[in-house]
N, C-alpha and C positions, 0 to 999 in steps of 0.2 A: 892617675889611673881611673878609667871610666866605669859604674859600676851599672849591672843591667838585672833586671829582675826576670824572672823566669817568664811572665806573662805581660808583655809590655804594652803599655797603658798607649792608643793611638794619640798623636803630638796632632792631630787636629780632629774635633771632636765633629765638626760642621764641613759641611761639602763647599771647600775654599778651592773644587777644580783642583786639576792636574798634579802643582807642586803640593798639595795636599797628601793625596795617594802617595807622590813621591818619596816623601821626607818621610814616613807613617812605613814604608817597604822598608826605607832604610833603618830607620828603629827596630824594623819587626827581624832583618836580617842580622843587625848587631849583636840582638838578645840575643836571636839562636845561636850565634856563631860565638858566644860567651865563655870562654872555658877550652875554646876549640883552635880558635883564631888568638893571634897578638892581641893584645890588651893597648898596646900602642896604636893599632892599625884599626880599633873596634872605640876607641876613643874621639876619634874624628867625627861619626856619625851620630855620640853624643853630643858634643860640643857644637858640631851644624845644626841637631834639631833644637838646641837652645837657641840657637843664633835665629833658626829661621821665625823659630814661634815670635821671638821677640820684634824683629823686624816687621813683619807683617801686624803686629799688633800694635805695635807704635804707631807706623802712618804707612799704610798705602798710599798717601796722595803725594808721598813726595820719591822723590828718585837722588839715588845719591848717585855725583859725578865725578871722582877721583884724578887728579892731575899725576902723574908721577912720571919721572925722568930724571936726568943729571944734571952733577952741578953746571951753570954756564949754558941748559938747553932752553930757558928762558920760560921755564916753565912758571913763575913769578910774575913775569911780565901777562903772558897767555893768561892767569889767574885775574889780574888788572883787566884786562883786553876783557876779558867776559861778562865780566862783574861791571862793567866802565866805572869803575871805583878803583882808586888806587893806594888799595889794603896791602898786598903784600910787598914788603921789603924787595928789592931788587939789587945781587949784586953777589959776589962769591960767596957772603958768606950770610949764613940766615940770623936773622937776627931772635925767632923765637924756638932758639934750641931743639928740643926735638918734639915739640908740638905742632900740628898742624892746625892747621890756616883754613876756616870754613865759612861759606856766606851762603843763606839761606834766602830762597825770592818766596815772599810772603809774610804774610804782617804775624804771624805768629814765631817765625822763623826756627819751627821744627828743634824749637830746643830740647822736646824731649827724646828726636832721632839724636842729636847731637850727644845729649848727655850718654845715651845709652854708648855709642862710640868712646868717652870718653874723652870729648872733646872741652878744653878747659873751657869757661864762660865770657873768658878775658880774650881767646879765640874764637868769638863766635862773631859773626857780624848777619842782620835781620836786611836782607834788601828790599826794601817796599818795592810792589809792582807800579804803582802811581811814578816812579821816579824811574821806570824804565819807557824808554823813545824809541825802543828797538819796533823793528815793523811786527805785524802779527805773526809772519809765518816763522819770527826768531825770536818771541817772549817766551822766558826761562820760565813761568809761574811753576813751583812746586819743585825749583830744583835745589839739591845742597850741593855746594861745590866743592871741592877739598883741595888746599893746595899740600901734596906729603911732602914731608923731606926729601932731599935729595938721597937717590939711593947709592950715590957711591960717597956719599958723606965720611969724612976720617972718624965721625962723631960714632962710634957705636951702636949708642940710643936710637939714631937717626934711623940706621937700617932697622930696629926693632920696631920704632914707630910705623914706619912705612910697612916693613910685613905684617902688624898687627892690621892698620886700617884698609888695605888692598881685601881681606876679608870680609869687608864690609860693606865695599863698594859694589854698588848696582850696574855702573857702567865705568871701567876703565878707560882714561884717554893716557896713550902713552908719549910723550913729546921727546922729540928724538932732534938733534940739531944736524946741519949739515957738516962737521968737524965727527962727531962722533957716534954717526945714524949706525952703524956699523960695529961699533963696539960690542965687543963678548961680552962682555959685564952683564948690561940688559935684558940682550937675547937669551945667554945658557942660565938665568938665574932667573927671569919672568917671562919673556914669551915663547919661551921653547916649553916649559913646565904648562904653560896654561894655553897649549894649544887649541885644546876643546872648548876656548873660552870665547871664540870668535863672536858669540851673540850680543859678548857684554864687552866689546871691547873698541876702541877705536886707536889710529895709530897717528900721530900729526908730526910734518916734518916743520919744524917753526926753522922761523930768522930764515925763509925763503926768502930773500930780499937780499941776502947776500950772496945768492947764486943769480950767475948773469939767466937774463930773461929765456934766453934762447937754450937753458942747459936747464930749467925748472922741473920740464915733464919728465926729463931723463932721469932727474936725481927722485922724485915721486916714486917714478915705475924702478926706480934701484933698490927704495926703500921696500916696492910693495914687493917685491921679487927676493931680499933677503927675509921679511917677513913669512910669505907665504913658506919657503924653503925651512924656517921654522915651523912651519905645520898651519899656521893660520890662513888659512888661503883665501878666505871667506872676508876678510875684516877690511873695513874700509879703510883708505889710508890715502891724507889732506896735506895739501901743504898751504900752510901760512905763515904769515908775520904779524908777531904785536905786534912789535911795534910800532909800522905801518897799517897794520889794520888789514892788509892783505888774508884772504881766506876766512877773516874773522864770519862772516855771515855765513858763509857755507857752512863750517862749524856748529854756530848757533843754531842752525837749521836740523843739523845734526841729532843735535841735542834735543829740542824743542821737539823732534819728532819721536823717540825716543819718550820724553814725558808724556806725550801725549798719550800715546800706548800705555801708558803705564806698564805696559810689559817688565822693564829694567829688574827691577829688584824680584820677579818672579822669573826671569830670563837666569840672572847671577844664581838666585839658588838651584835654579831646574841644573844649569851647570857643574854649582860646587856639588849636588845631590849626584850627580851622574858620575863626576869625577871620582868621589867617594867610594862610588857603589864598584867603580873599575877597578879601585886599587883595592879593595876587600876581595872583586870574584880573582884579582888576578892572582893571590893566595887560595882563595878558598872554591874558587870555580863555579860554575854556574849549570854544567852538563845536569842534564836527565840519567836519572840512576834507576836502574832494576830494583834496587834495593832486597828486600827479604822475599822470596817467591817461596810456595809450596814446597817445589819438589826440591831447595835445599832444605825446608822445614824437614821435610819428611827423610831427607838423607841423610841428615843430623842424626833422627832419632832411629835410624836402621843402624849408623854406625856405633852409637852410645847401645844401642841392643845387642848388637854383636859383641861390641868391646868385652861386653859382662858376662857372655856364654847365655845367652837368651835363650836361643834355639835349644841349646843340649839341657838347659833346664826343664824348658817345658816338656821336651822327650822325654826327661828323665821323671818328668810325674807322671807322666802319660803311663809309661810301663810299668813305674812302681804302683800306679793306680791298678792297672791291669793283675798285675801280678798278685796285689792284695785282696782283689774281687773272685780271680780264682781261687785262692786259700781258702774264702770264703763260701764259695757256689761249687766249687770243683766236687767229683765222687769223692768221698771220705777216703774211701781206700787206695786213691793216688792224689791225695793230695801232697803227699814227703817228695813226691817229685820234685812239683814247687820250691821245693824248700831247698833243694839243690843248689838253686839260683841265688846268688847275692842282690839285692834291694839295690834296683839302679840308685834311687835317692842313697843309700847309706854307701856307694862308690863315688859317689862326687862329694860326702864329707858332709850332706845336707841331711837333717832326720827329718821327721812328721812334725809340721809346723799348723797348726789351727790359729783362728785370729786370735788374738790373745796374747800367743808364745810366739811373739817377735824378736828376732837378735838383731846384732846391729853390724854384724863382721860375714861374709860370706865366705867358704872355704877356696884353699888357696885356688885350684880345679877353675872355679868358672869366678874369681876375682878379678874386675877390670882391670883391663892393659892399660896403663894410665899411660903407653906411648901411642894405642890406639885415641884414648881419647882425646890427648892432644892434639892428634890428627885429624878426628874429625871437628873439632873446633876452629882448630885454625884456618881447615879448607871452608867453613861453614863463615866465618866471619871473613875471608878471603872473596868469597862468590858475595857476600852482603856490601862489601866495602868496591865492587867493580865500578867504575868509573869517578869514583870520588879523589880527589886530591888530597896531596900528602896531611896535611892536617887533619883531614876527616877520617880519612884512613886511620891513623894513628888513634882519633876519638875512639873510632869502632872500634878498634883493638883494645883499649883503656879501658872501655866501658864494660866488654867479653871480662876483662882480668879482674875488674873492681868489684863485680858481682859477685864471683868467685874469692875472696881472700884466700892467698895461698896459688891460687895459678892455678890450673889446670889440674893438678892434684887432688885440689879441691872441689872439683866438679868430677874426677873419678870416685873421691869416697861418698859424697855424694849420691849420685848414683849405687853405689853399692850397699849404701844404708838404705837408699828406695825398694832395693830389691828387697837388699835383706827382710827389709818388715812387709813384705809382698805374702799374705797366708798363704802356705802352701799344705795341700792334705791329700792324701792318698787312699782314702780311706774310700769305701764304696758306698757307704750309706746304709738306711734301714732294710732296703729291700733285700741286701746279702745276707742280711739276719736272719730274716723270713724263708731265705732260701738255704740256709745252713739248718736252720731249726728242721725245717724237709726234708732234706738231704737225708737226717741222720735218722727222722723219723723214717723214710724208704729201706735207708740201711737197717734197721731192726728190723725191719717188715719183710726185707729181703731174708736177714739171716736167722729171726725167729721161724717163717716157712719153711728154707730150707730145711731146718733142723729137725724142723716139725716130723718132714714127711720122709728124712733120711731115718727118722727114729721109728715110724710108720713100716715101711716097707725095707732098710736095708737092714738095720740093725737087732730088729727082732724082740727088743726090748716091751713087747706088748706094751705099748701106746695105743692108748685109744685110738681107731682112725675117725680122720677129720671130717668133718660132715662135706658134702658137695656141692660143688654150685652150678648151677646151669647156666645157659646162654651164651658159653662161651667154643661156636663154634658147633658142627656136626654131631664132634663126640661129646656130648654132654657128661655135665658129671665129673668136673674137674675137682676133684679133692681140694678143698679153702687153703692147705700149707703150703700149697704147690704154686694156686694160685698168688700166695701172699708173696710168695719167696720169689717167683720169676717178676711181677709186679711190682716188688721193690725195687728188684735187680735191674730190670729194663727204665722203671720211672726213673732211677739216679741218672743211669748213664745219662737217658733222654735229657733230662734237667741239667746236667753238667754241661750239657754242647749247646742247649738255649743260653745257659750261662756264661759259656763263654764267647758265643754271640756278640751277647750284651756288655759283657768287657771290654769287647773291643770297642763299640759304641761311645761306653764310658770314660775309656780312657783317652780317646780321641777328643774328647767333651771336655775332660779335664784338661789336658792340656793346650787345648785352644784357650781357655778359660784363663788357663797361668800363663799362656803367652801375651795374650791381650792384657791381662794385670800389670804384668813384667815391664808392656810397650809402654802403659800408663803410664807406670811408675818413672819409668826413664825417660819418657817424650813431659812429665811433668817439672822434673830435672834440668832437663834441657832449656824448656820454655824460661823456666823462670832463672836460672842462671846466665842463660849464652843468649835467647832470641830475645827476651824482653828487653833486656840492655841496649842490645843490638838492632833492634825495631826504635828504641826511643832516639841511637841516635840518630837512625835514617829520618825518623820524623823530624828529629831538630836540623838536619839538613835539607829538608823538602822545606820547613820552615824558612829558612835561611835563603835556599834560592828563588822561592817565591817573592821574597822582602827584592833580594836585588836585581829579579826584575820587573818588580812594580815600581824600583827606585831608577832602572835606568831606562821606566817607560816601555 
């Protein structure tokens, strides 16, 4: 199992061009998709960027050339024919069991490509260039040659050897005989699988020499024609003969051109890197996603508000606010009207909450429908998860629930514990104080005059009369008890209807106050339970589809 770190470390630290960036997507796409993606399918682009760093660090100057074919396709002989060294065994059966066969042109002979391959030392052979006669435009300098096993070997090894080192190969040559160019074996098990491989691959029809002269090109264009039909359509495709020597130069020209470029082993990884990154988007997809926008942010937290009786709470302090400023500011002698009424707050089951006096349980009345909140979750992580594939999907879904312990439930009490400790106060403040303490002063002032001037003139009880006051009006000489008592009586009322004015001001004030508290409370809920989760996974899949396509160029 492959394992990947959250923040992964770039596999080439230096500007090494193109397969650089490549390999480096692919890293960056495997992290992301960690957790999300098979472990099997996210292990491959562990295992290639080991392979590639190693490769590239060992020897750019050499190019590896892999022979592979069937038993009796003369691939042995072709190995001799290139090498003009006649190292490999020739004949049904191999004689170096299921190791391959490697010769290296250069006086160092790339033992430390070789070791890395796994190539035993007893299998290695060092071709000096001084000992190569071949013309200029077909010296091998810098090439390792590979002869695999055959791959339809009885040997079991054989086929392991062979699928191990095809991995490693910079440039495939596949040698195909005229007996068995055609055989399933090869095609549905190698060239059908590595159609994308055309850059690093060449196709050779040997033991040409045993088709008459005049049926050569046919049997060529037969081969290039089931090849292409396998997907390779691109790929050059030789016929020759060892063991006459036939096509051998053409070949070598091949090749030599091919090292020249050095391209090869950056050609093989740009390949294995591409192929890699197709079979991860073809699980995990590669579309452009909407991802988390506003306006389901904000319809999240409209439907988690409603869920919980938002609305009717904030009304409900609104009025109980209202209602508590009248008791306060109202005429004294109607204020038991007031009293009539029941405390919207004390009919949904909520009392006078000041910061402080938080609970943790909200009455049944405006308790979250924890099937609304379901609802709004899963349409919220539904609209997040639009164009993403089933894997990702399922993250975003996982990520919404893991937040949450307990499911969605858990994001209803939640919520209803935000509210809960949301101060709530109905209270009107100092200024009704100031207007109550007035009020009752007017009322004495009303009913001490009155009294005054009914004891004055109606009742006869010889009271002193009241001195008078001028200025007020025509008739001057308003008697002070009269004036006290109408003056009281008028300033209440007056004051009572400024008062109630200003109730409604306040209690409008209040509950905007507790509605926007309330949205906090619950759009903070939200965030941090349903959208953060749900935002990291989108990020780890923007992450993800960036990597593969900077890994497929």
């Amino acid at each position: 199992m492959s394992q990947f770190s959250d923040s992964p470390t770039p596999v080439y630290r230096g500007d090494i061009g193109d397969i650089g960036r490549r390999v480096d997507g692919l890293v960056t796409a495997a992290t992301a998709a960690h957790g999300r993606l098979p472990d099997s399918l996210l292990a491959v682009a562990d295992q290639l960027s080991g392979r590639a760093v190693e490769r590239l660090r060992l020897s750019g100057e050499h190019t590896i050339v892999a022979l592979a074919g069937a038993t009796g396709s003369g691939k042995s002989s072709l190995f001799n024919a290139l090498t003009d060294l006649d190292l490999a065994g020739v004949g049904l059966r191999r004689p170096t069991t299921s190791w391959a066969l490697a010769c290296a042109w250069g006086p160092d002979g790339a033992q430390g490509l070789l070791e890395w391959m796994g190539i035993p030392p007893r299998h290695q052979v060092s071709r000096m260039s001084m000992l190569d006669r071949s013309a200029e435009d077909t010296k091998l300098d810098g090439l390792v040659l590979l002869d695999l096993p055959d791959h339809d070997s009885t040997e079991v090894a054989h086929h392991i050897e062979m699928d191990r080192l095809v991995q490693y190969a910079d440039l495939i040559v596949w040698v195909l005989d005229p007996q068995k160019y055609a055989d399933a074996a090869i095609h549905d098990r190698y060239l059908r699988p590595m159609a994308s491989y055309d850059d690093v691959s060449v196709v050779v029809l040997n033991q040409i020499d045993r088709i008459p002269y005049e049926q050569r090109a046919r049997a060529v264009d037969d081969v290039r024609r089931i090849v292409a039909a396998g997907g390779m359509t691109d790929v050059p495709v030789l016929g020759v003969s060892a063991s006459r020597g036939d096509g051998i130069d053409d070949l070598k020209r091949e090749l030599a051109r091919r090292i020249r470029t050095r391209a090869s082993s950056r050609e093989r990884l740009t390949a294995d890197v591409a192929a890699a990154a197709e079979k991860i988007a073809a699980v995990g997809g590669r579309s452009n996603v909407p991802g988390v926008i506003d306006a389901d942010r904000e319809e999240l937290d409209r439907a988690l508000y409603d869920s919980v009786g938002g609305y009717q709470l904030s009304s409900a302090v609104g009025a109980s606010t209202r209602r508590s400023v009248l008791r306060s500011t109202g005429w004294p002698l109607t204020r038991w009207v007031g009293r009539l009424r029941k405390d919207p707050l004390a009919e949904l089951g909520v009392g006078y909450r000041d910061l402080g006096q938080e609970q943790s349980r909200l009455p049944e009345a405006i308790r979250p429908q924890r099937s609304a909140v379901d609802t709004a979750v899963r349409v919220f992580v539904e609209k997040a998860s639009v164009g993403l594939e089933r894997p990702w999907r399922d993250a975003v879904r996982r990520a919404a629930e893991s937040a949450a312990p307990g499911g969605q439930a858990a994001v209803a009490d939640a919520v209803e514990g935000a509210v809960a400790m949301t101060p709530l106060s109905a209270r009107g403040g100092v200024w009704t104080q100031v207007v109550n303490a007035l009020q009752w002063l007017l009322l004495i002032a009303a009913v001490g005059g009155l009294g005054w001037w009914a004891a004055e003139h109606l009742v006869g009880l010889g009271v002193p009369e009241s001195p008078t006051v001028n200025g007020f009006g025509p008739a001057d000489g308003r008697p002070l008890s009269l004036v006290l008592g109408i003056g009281g009586l008028v300033g209440g009322i007056v004051l009572a209807l400024l008062s109630r004015l200003a109730a409604r001001f306040v209690a409008r004030s209040r509950s905007a106050r507790v509605e926007r508290e309330v949205r906090d409370a619950v759009g903070a809920v939200a965030q941090k339970m349903v959208v953060t989760p749900v935002e990291a996974e989108i990020a780890a899949y923007e992450r993800y589809r960036a990597g593969i396509l900077d890994a497929l160029g």
